[in-house]
C-alpha positions in Angstrom: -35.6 23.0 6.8 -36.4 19.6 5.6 -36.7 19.6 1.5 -38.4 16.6 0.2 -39.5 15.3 -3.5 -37.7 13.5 -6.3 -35.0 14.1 -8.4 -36.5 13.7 -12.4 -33.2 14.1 -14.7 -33.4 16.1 -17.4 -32.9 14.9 -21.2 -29.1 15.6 -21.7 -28.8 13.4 -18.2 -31.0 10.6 -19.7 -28.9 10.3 -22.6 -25.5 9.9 -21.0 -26.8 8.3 -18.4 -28.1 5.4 -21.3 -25.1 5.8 -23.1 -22.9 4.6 -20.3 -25.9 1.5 -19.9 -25.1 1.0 -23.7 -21.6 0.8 -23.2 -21.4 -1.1 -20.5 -24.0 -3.8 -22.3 -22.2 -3.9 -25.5 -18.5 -4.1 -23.7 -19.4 -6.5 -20.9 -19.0 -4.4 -18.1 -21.9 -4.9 -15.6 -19.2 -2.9 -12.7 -19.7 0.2 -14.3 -23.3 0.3 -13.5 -23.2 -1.6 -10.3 -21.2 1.4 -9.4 -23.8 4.2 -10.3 -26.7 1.5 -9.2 -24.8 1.3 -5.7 -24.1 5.5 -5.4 -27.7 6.4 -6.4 -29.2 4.4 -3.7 -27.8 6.5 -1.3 -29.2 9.5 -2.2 -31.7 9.8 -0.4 -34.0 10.9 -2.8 -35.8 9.0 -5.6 -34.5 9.4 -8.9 -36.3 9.0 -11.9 -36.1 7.8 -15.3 -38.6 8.9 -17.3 -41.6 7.1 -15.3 -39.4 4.8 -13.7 -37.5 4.6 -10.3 -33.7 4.5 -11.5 -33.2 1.4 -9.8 -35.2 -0.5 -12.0 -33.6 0.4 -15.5 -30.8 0.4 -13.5 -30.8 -3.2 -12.1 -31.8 -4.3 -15.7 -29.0 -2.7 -17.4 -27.1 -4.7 -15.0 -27.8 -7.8 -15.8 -27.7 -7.3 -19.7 -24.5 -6.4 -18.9 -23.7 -9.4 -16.3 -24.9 -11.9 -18.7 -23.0 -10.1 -21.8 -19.9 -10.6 -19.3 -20.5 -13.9 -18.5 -21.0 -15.6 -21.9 -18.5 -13.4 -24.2 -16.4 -10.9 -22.5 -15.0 -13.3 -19.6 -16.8 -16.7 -19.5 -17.4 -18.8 -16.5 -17.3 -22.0 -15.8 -18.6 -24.4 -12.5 -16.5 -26.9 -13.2 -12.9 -27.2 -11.9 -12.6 -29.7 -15.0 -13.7 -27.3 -17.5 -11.3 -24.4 -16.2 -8.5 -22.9 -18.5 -7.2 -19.2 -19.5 -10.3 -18.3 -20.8 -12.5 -19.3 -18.1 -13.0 -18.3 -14.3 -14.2 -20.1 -11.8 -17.3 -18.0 -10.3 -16.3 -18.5 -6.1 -12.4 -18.0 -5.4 -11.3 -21.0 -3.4 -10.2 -20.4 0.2 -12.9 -19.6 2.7 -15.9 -20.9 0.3 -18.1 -21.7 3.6 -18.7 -18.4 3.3 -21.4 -18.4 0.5 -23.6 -21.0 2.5 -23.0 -19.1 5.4 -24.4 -15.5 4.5 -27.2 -17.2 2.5 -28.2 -18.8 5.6 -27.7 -15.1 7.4 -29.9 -13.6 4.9 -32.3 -15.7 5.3 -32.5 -16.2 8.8 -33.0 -12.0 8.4 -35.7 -12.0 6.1 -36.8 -14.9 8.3 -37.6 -12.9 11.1 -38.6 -10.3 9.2 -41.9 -11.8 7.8 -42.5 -13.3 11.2 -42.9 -9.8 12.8 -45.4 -7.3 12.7 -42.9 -4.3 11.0 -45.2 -1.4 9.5 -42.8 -1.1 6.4 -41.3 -3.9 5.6 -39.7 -2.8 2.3 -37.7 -0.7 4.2 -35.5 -3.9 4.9 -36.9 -6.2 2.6 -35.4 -3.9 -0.3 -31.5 -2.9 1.0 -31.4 -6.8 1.4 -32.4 -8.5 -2.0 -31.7 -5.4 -4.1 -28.5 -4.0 -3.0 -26.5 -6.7 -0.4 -27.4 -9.6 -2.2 -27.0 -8.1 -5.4 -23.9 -6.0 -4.9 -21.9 -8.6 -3.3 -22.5 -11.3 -6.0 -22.0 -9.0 -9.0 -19.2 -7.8 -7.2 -18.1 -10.9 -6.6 -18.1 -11.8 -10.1 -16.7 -8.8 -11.6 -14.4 -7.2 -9.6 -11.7 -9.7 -10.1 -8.8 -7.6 -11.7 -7.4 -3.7 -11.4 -8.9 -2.6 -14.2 -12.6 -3.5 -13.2 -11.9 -2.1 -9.6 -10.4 1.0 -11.3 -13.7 1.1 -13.1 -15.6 1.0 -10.4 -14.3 3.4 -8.9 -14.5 6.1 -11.4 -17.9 5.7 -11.9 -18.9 5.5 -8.3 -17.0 8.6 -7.9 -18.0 10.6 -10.8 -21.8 9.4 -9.7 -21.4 10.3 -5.8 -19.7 14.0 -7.2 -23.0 14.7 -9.4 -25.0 13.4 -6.4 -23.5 16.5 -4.5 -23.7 18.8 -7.3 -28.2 16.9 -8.0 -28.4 17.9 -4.2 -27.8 21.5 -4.0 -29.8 22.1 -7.0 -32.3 20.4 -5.6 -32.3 23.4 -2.7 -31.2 25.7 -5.5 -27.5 26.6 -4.6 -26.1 27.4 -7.6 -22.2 26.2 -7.4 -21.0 29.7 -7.3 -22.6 30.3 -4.4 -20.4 28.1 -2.7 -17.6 30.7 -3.0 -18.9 33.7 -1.0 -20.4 31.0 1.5 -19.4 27.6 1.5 -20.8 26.6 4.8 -24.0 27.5 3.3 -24.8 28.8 6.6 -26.8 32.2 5.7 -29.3 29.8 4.2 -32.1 28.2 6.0 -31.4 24.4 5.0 -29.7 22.1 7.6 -27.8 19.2 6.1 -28.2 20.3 2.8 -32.2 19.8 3.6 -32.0 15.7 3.6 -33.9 14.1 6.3 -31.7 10.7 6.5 -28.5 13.1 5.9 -25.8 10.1 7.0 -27.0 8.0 4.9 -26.7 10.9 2.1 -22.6 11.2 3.6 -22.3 7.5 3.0 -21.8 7.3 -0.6 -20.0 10.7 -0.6 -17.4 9.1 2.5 -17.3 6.0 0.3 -16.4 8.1 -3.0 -13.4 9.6 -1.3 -12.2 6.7 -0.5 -12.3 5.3 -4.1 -10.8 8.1 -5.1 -8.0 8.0 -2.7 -7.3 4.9 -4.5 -7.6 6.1 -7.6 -5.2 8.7 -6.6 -2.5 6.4 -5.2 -2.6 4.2 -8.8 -3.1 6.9 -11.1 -0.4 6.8 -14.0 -0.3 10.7 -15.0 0.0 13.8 -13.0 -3.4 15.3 -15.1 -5.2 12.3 -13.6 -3.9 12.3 -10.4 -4.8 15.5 -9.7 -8.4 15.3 -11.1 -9.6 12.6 -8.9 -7.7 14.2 -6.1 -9.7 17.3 -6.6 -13.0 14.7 -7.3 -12.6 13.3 -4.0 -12.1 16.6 -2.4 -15.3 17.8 -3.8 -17.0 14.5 -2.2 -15.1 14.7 1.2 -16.3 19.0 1.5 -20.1 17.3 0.7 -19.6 15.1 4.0 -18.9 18.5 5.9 -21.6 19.9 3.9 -24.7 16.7 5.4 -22.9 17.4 9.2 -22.3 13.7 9.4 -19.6 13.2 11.9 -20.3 9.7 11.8 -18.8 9.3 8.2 -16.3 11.9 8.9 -14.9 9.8 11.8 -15.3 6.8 9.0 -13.8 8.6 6.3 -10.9 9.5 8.5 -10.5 6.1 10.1 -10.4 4.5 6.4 -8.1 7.1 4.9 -5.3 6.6 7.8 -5.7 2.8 7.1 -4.6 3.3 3.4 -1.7 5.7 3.8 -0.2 2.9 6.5 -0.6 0.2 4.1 0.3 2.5 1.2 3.5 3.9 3.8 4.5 0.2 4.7 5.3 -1.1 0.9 9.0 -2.0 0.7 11.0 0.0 -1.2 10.8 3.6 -1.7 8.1 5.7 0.4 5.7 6.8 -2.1 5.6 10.6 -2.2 2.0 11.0 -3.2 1.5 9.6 0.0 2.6 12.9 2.1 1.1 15.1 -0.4 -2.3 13.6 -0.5 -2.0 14.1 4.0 -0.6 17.3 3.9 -3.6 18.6 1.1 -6.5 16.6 3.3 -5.2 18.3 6.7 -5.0 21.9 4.6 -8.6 21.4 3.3 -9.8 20.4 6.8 -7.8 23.9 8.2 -9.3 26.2 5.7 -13.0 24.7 5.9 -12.6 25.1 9.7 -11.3 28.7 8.8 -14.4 29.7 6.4 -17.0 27.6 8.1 -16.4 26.7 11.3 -19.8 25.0 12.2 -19.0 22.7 9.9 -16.6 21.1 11.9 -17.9 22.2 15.0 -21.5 22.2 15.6 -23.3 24.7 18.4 -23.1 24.0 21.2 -19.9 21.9 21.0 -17.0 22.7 23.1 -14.2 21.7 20.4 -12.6 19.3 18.1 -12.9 16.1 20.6 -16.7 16.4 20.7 -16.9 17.2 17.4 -15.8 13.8 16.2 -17.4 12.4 19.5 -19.2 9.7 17.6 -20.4 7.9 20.6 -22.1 11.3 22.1 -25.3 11.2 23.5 -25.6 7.0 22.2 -25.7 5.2 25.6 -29.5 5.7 26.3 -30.0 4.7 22.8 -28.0 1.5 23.5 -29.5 0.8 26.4 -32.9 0.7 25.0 -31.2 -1.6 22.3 -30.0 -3.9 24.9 -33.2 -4.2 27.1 -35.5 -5.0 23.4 -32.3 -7.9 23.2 -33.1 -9.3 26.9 -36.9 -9.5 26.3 -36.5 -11.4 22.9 -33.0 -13.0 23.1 -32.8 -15.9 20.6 -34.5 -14.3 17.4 -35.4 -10.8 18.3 -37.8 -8.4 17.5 -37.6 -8.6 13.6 -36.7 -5.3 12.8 -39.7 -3.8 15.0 -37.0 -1.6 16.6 -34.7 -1.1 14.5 -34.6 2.9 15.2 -33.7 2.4 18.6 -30.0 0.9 18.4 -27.5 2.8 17.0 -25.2 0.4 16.9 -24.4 -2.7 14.9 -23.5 -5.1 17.6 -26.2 -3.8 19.4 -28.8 -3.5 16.6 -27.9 -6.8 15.2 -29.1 -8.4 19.1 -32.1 -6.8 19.0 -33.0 -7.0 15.2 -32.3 -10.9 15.0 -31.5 -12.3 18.3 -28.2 -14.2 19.6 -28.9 -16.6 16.3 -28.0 -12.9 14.1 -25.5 -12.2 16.0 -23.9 -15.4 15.5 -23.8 -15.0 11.5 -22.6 -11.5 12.1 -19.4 -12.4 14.1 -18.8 -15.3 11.7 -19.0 -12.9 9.0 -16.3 -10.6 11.0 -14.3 -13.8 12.0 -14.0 -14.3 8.0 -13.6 -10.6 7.3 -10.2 -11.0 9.5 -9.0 -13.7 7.3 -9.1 -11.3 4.7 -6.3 -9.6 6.4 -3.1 -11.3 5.3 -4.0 -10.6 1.9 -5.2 -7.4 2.2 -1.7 -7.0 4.0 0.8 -8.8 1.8 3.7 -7.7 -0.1 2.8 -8.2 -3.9 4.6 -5.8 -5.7 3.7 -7.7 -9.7 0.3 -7.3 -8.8 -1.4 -4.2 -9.5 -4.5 -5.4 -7.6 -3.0 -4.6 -3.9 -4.0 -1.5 -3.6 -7.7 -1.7 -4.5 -7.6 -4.6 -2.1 -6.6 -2.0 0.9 -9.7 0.2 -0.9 -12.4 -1.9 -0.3 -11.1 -3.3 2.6 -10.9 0.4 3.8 -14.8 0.6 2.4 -15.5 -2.0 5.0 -13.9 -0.4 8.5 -15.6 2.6 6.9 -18.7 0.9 7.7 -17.7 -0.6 11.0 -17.0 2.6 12.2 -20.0 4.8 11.3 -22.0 1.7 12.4 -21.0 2.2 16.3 -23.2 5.4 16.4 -25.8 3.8 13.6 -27.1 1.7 11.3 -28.2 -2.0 10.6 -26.0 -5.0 9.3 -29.1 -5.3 7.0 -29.6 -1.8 5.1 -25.5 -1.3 5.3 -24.8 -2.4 1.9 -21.4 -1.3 1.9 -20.6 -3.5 4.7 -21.1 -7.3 2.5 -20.0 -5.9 -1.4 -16.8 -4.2 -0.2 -15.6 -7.5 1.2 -16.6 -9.7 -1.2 -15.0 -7.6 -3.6 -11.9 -7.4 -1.7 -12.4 -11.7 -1.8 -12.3 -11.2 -5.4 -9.6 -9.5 -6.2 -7.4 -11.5 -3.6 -8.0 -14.5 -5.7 -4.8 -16.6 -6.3 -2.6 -14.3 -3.9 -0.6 -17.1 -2.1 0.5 -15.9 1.4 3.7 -17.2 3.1 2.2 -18.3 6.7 5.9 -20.3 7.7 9.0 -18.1 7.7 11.6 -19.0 5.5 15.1 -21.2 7.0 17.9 -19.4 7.8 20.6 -20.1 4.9 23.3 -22.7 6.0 26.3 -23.0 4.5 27.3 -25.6 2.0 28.4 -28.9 3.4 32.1 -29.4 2.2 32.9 -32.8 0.4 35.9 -34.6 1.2 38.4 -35.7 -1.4 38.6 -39.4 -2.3 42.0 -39.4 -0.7 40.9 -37.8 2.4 38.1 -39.9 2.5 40.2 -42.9 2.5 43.0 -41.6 4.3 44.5 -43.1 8.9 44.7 -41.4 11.4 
């Protein structure tokens, strides 16, 4: 059963949810709601503010906030002349063909876009302008120390965890239900009764990650544990949508932190193991209590289970055959439902001149690499570096069974944030000389001495 409508908040959700828009304003913090702005657009449903779409207040609140930021809390300056302690320059230098670059991919998108005949256009027009192009560059200009990503962070997760909790009582599963049936399976909802369920499991995949950073830095053993047991919450709402897209994501991302996170010199980190050996035990006992979330009917086992590529080659063959008839431009998005598959998807969408942006966006994406991967131990930005890094396979992966390079918004901010906050990390691409031992100096008389 399929459960459409909106989601209207209530009046004690109106006020903290302006509070934190107040806060954010009066500190400077545009991240904070980028975060929640980001989360609730992957719900699914439509939220509401009063009257209003929450992406409206939303997106203002945002840029009371950005220009707050901009002008007292951290100015900016374009100027390499005018730059000093107080000041930031608003692209990080390194790689700056980048900006040109995906303005000339956007474009060329919305491009083709207007230029065919799609029924509902707003259904690309909108992930585009509203939440690509406006979560990379606030992200971009934001997310440039720890503290911001760790801000981030909490509210994305925090938002993504009451997403959860807004969904079931939306179907009307009160959270104690949960206990004498978490698979929720004697009721007659599917997917927790959302239509467009993976992208529902995005934000909760997404959430898990940041809070598996969040874990990793956390300073005090209260707080480590809470957003442990946050993200767990978020991770058993993936199981709960049936996604095994975003589990296969989720997983993919999650093994790609704890090698970077097992790889730092020094001591292993013993969080590290913990945080493994609690994921594989909430993954034992769910399979335990509710099997068919894990494995679906019909499914032979585990292997199919997480079989993201099952049942996708007709799809992509379709994909591919749309590509042949129209190979330089595409179809514009007339398609798009046909794919599965970003490589694919981005051939038929917007033609061989798409697909060119999109590997020059991956080409950069690997540049990002060494300093994603470098040994900084004085600075505490590494790890949320690996996070949104970890954000951005995330979307790689779920994007071989489905999607669109142009409605994945998590695929553009996560990198440009992980641009960000790599700013001023100097890499060492020549290996150091071996030491040589000192030359020894001759004494004046042996200098001067016959043989």
């Amino acid at each position: 059963m399929i459960v459409t409508g909106p989601i209207i908040l209530n009046p004690l959700e109106l006020a903290l949810l302006g509070l934190i828009g107040l806060y954010a304003v009066w500190r400077g913090r545009p991240e904070i709601v980028l975060a929640i702005y980001l989360s609730v657009s992957l719900w699914t449903r439509t939220v509401f503010v009063g009257p209003l779409a929450a992406t409206w207040p939303l997106l203002a609140t945002i840029v009371l906030a950005l220009i707050r930021y901009l002008h007292v809390a951290r100015p900016w300056s374009l100027l390499p002349n005018r730059l000093d302690l107080t000041t930031r320059q608003i692209f990080p230098t390194g790689d700056t063909w980048i900006v040109p670059w995906m303005g000339l991919w956007w474009a060329w998108a919305l491009c083709v876009l207007l230029q065919f005949d799609l029924r509902d256009k707003m259904s690309i027009l909108r992930p585009v302008i509203l939440y690509i192009i406006v979560g990379s560059l606030v992200a971009l200009m934001t997310i440039r120390d720890a503290s911001a990503a760790r801000r981030f962070a909490i509210a994305y997760l925090l938002t993504s965890a009451y997403g959860l909790y807004a969904a079931l009582r939306f179907i009307e599963v009160p959270l104690s239900y949960l206990l004498s049936d978490p698979g929720l399976s004697s009721l007659p909802y599917r997917n927790l009764g959302i239509r467009e369920y993976n992208y529902f499991s995005h934000h909760l995949s997404i959430a898990f990650v940041l809070g598996l950073g969040l874990f990793l830095q956390a300073r005090h053993l209260w707080s480590m544990m809470l957003f442990a047991a946050v993200a767990f919450w978020c991770g058993y709402g993936v199981f709960l949508t049936g996604a095994r897209q975003s589990l296969s994501g989720a997983g993919v991302a999650a093994a790609l932190i704890f090698v970077w996170a097992l790889s730092r010199q020094g001591s292993k980190p013993w969080r590290v193991p913990l945080i493994i050996a609690a994921i594989v035990m909430a993954v034992v006992l769910i399979y335990q209590v509710a099997p068919h979330l894990v494995v679906r009917e019909g499914e032979s086992g585990l292997e199919e289970s997480f079989n993201i590529f099952e049942d996708r080659g007709g799809l992509w063959e379709i994909g591919w055959n749309y590509f042949l008839a129209s190979p330089v431009w595409g179809w514009g998005f007339e398609q798009k439902l046909w794919s599965h598959n970003l490589f694919i998807g981005t051939l038929a969408d917007q033609g061989l001149v798409g697909m060119v942006f999109f590997l020059g966006y991956l080409i950069w994406a690997l540049r990002r690499l060494p300093v994603v991967w470098a040994q900084t131990p004085d600075d505490d930005r590494a790890v949320w570096r690996i996070v949104f890094f970890a954000i951005f396979v995330f979307a790689l992966v779920h994007g071989q069974a489905s999607g669109n390079t142009m409605i994945t918004a998590h695929l553009h901010w996560s990198l440009w944030a992980v641009w960000a906050l790599g700013s001023g990390v100097v890499v060492e691409t020549m290996p150091k000389p071996l030491p040589m031992p000192p030359r020894a100096r001759l004494r004046p008389a042996q200098a001067g001495g016959t043989v």
